[in-house]
C-alpha positions in Angstrom: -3.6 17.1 -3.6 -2.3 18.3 -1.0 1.5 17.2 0.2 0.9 16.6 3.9 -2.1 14.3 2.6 0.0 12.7 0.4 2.9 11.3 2.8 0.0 10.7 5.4 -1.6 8.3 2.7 2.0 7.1 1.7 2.6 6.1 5.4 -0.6 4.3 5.7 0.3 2.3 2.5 3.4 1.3 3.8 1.5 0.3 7.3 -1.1 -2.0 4.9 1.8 -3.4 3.1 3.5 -4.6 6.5 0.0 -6.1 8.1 -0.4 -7.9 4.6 3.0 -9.6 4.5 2.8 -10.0 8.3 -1.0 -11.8 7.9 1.4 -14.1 5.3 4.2 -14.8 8.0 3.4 -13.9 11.2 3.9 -17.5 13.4 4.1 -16.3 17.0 2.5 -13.8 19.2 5.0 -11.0 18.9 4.5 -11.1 15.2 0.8 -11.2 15.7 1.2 -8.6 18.0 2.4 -6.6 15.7 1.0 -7.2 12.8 -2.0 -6.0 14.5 -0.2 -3.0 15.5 0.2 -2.1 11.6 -3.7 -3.0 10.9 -4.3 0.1 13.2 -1.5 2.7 12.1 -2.3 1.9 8.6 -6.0 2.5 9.2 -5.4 5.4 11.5 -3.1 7.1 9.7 -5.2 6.7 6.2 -7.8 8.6 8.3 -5.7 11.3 9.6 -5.3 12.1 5.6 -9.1 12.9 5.2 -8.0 16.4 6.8 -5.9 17.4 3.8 -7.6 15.0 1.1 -10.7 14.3 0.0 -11.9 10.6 0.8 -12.6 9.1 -2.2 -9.1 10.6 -4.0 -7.6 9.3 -0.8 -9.1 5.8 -1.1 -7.6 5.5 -4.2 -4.2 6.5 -4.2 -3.8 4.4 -0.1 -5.1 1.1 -1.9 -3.3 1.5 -5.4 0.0 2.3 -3.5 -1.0 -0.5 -0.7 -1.6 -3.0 -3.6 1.8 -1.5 -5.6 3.9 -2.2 -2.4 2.5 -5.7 -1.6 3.5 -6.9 -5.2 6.9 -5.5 -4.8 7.4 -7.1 -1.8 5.9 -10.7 -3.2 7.9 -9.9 -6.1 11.4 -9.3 -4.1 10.1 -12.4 -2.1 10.0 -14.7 -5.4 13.0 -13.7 -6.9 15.0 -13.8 -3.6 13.6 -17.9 -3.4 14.8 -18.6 -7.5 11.5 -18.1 -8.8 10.4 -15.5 -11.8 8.8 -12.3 -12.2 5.3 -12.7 -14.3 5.4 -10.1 -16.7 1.4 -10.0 -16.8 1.3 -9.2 -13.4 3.8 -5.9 -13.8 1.9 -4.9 -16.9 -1.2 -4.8 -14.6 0.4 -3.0 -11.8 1.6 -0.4 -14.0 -1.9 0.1 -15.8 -3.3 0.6 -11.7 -0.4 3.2 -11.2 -1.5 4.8 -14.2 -5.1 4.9 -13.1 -3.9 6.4 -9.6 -1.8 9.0 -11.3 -4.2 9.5 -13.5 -6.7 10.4 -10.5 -4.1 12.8 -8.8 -3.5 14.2 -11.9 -7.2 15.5 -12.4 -7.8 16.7 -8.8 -4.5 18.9 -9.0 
């Protein structure tokens, strides 16, 4: 895979992460505002990475790192309120980072 595609998709997850939590919180129009703003750059910049990586490898790894960085975030979110960390749900998210290593591991 190559690097440049990588940090594009990377970029693009971070951007999906960000519209998720803001479709979560967002209460007024600036938040809106941009919450819409990170709907696009995520999408737009997942699409710039179809120069450097093919699209279904690229699928992939933007929605496995999109869904990794949500459940941090909801994660950080629950502990910061009291609340406890499900240790089905990490055992899950691990076994989808495998599967998305696993994926750039046989395209390298």
């Amino acid at each position: 895979m190559n690097t440049k595609g990588l940090i594009l998709i990377i970029i693009g997850a971070m951007f999906e992460c960000a519209w998720a939590f803001g479709l979560k919180h967002a209460q007024g129009s600036f938040e809106l505002f941009l919450t819409v703003f990170c709907v696009v750059a995520s999408f737009g910049i997942f699409m710039l990475s179809f120069k450097y990586v093919g699209a279904s490898i690229a699928y992939v790894v933007y929605t496995g790192l999109g869904t990794l960085f949500v459940v941090m975030i909801e994660m950080a979110d629950t502990l910061s309120h009291g609340g406890h960390i499900e240790v089905l749900r990490i055992v899950f998210v691990v076994t989808l980072m495998l599967g998305v290593i696993g994926v750039k591991g046989a395209k390298s």
